[in-house]
N, C-alpha and C positions, 0 to 999 in steps of 0.2 A: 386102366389106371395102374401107376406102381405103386407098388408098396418096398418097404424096405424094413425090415428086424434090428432098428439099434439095441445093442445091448439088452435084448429080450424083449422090448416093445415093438409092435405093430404100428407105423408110420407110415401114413400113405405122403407122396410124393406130387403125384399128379402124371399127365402123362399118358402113355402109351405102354404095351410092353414094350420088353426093349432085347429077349431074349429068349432066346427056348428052353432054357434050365431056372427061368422065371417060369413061364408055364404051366411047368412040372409043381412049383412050389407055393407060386402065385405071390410071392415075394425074394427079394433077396435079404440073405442074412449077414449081419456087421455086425459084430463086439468090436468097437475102436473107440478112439476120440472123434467127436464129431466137430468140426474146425468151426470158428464162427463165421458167419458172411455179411457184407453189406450185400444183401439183395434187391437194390436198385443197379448194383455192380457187378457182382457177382454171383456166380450158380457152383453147386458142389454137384461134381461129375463123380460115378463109381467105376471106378479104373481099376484092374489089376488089382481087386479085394480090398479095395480102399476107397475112402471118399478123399477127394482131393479140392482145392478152391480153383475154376478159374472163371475169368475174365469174363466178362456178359458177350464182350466181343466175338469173344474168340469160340465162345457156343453157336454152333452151326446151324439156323431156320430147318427145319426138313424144308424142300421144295415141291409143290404141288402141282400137278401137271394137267388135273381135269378137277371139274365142279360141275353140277348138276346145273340147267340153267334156274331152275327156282333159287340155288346158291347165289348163283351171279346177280341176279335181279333184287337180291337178299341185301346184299353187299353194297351194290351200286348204290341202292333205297338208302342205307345206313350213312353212306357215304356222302349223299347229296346228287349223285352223278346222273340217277336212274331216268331224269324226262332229256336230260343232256344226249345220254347215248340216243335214246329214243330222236330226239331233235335231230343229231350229226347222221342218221341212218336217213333219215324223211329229206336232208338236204344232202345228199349224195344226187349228182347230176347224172350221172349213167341210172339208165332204166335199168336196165339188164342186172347190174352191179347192184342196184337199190333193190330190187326183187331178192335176189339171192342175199343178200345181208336181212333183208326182212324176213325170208323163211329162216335165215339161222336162227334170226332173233325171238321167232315167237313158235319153234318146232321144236329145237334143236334137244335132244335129251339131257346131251354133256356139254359142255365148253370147255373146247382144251388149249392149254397156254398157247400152244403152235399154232391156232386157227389162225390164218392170213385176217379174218376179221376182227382177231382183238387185234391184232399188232396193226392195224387199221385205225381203228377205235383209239387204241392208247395215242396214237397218234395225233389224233383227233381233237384227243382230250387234254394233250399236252401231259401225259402220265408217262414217268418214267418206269424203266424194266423194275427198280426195286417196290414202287409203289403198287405195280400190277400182279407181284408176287408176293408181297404182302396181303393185296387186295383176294389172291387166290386161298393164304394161307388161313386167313380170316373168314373165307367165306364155307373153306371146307370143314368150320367147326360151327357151322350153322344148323 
């Protein structure tokens, strides 16, 4: 979680840390003006000892690269998708190819973005790359 010190008060933020002189302090500290925001729009970023306004756009997703498979089966469930992937693994016409997608699918400890089997699956499922990295960022706060 962050925290941030405006002007003598303790404000948590939400979040992650984001620093190692956070750490140390377990918040960052500001005496300034605190700008206003539409936050359906905008997010205030702490830049260079200031809080600054920008753009929801132009604030960057972390990207998540593995999830546990209880995550992904978390997700999919959430999603609607979960008897889907299960059904598009059970209609794969290669044996060989259906066996191995079936062990990933009910072994596997991680799922990681690269697996040849999601980019299979997303395939499958008609999911595109931003949906399935949402689908990832979503599922690793499960």
């Amino acid at each position: 979680m962050i925290y941030i010190k405006l002007n003598g008060e303790l404000v948590e933020l939400g979040g992650t840390v984001a620093n190692e002189a956070m750490l140390k302090s377990g918040y960052f500290e500001y005496n300034g003006e605190v700008p206003e925001i539409d936050y359906k729009t905008q997010r205030l970023a702490y830049t260079d000892n200031k809080l600054e306004v920008v753009a929801l756009e132009n604030v960057s997703k972390p990207k998540v690269d593995k999830i546990t498979l209880r995550q992904t089966k978390l997700i999919l469930n959430q999603m609607g998708l979960l008897s889907s992937v299960e059904a598009y693994i059970n209609s794969i016409e290669d044996e060989q190819l259906k066996a191995a997608a079936k062990i990933e699918w009910e072994y596997a400890n991680d799922v990681e973005r690269s697996n040849p089997l999601i980019s299979t699956l997303q395939s499958g499922l008609s999911l595109s790359d931003e949906q399935v990295d949402e689908m990832f960022l979503k599922a690793s706060q499960l």
